[in-house]
C-alpha positions in Angstrom: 49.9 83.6 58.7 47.1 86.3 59.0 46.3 86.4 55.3 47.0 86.0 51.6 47.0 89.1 49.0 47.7 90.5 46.1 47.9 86.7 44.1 48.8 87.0 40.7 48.6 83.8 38.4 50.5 84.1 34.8 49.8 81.7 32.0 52.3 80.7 29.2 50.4 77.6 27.9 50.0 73.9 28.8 50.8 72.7 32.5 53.1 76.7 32.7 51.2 78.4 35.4 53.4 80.4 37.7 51.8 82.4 40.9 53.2 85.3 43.1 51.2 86.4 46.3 52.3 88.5 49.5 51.6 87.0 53.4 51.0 88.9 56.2 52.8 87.7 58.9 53.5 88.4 62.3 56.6 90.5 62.8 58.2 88.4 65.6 59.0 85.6 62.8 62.5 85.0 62.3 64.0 84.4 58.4 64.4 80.6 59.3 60.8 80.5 60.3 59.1 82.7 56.8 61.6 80.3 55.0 60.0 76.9 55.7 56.9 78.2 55.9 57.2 79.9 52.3 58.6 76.9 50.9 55.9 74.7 52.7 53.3 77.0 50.7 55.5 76.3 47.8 55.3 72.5 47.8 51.5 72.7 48.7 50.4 75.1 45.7 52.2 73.5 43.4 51.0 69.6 44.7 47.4 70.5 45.0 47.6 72.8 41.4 50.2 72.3 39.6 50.8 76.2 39.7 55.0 77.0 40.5 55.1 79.9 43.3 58.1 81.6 41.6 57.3 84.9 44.3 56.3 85.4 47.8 56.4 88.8 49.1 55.9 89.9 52.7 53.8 91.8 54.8 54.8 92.4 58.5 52.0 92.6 60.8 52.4 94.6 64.2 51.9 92.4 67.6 52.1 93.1 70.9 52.0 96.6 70.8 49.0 98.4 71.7 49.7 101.4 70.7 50.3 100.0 66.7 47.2 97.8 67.6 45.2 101.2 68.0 46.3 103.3 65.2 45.9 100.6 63.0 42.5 100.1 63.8 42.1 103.7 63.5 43.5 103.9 59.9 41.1 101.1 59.1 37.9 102.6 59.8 38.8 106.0 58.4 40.1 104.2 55.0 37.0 101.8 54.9 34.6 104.5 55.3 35.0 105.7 52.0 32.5 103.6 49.5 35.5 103.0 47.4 37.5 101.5 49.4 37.5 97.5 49.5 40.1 96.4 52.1 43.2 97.5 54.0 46.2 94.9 54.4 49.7 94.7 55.0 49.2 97.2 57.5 52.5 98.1 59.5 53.1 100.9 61.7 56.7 101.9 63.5 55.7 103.8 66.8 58.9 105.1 67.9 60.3 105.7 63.8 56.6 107.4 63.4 55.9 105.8 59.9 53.2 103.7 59.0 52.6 101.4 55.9 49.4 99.7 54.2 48.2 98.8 50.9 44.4 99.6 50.0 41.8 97.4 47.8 39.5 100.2 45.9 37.0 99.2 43.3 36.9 101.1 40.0 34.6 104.1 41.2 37.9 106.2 42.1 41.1 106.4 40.2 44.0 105.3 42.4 46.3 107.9 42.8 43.0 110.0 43.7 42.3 107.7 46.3 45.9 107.5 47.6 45.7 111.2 47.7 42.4 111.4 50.0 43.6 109.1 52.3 46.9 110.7 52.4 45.2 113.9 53.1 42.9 112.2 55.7 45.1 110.2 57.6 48.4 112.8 57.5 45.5 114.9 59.1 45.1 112.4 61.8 48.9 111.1 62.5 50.6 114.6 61.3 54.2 113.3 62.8 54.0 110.2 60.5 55.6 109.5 57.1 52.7 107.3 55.7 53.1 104.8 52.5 50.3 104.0 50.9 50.2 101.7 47.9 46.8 101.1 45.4 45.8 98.0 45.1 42.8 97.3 42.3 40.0 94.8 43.2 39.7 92.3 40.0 37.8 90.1 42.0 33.7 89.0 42.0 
């Protein structure tokens, strides 16, 4: 597992704490493997907090290809360069289907949907052949 994101924890009184949260994870894991490891997270969470993980989502993370390895990179610096921008995850890019994927942390200085349309602008620039998805993620943290 390469990371944790987007957690979520809901509250509906006394010892009813529920949890969702996405993992990045490498894309040569097979359902089986996501599986146990989901439900070992499961088990663990709700052991050491009492908090029920009733949602896991999924990131897949490019590896082994150089080429993703490179753009990805690239995206990086071009999204983190902006002041508003917190953090890239979840990024996933499909060489040969030329379509890339990524979620970006922004603080409150920029609306989202401005910022998605920068970096849309910016990085369609940059990879003009590629369908790119871009999804806003707020940063509520300290």
């Amino acid at each position: 597992m390469r990371g944790a994101y987007d957690l979520i924890l809901y509250n509906y009184g006394p010892d009813k704490n529920l949890a969702s949260v996405h993992l990045e994870l490498p894309d040569t894991m097979t359902v089986e493997e996501v599986d146990r490891l989901t439900r070992k997270l499961e088990r663990r969470v709700y052991g050491e907090t009492g908090v029920i993980l009733v949602g896991v989502g999924v990131y897949s993370c490019n590896t082994g290809d150089n080429e993703a390895a490179r753009i990805s990179k690239d995206v990086q610096d071009k999204v983190l360069a902006h002041e508003w921008a917190v953090q890239v995850h979840g990024f996933h890019v499909d060489v040969s289907a030329k379509e890339m994927r990524f979620d970006v942390v922004m603080n409150f200085d920029i609306r989202p949907k401005e910022g998605v349309e920068i970096l849309r602008r910016e990085i369609g620039q940059a990879y003009p052949d590629y369908a790119v998805l871009i999804i806003p993620d707020v940063d509520v943290s300290d």
